[in-house]
Residue, then its C-alpha position, 0 to 999 in steps of 0.5 A: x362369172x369367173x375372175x380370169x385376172x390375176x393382179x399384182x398384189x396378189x402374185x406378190x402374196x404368192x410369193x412372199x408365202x413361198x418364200x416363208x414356208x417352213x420345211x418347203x424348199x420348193x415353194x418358190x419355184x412352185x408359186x413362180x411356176x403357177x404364176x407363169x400359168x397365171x399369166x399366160x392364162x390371162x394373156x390368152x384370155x386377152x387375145 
């Protein structure tokens, strides 16, 4: 069985990790990228 939900803490865990990378000016944009994914995964997982 796959978990297809994504929560908050876990978003938030991703993000806070980008934000700290060291020598990774992208990590940000990377982790909101994958986490736009994420979601409209989950969203559509829903419908």
């Amino acid at each position: 069985m796959v978990k297809k939900s994504v929560g908050m803490k876990r978003v938030q865990l991703l993000v806070d990790a980008a934000r700290v990378s060291v020598g990774v000016d992208y990590g940000i944009d990377s982790a909101q990228c994958k986490i736009r994914l994420l979601l409209e995964s989950l969203e559509l997982a829903n419908h």
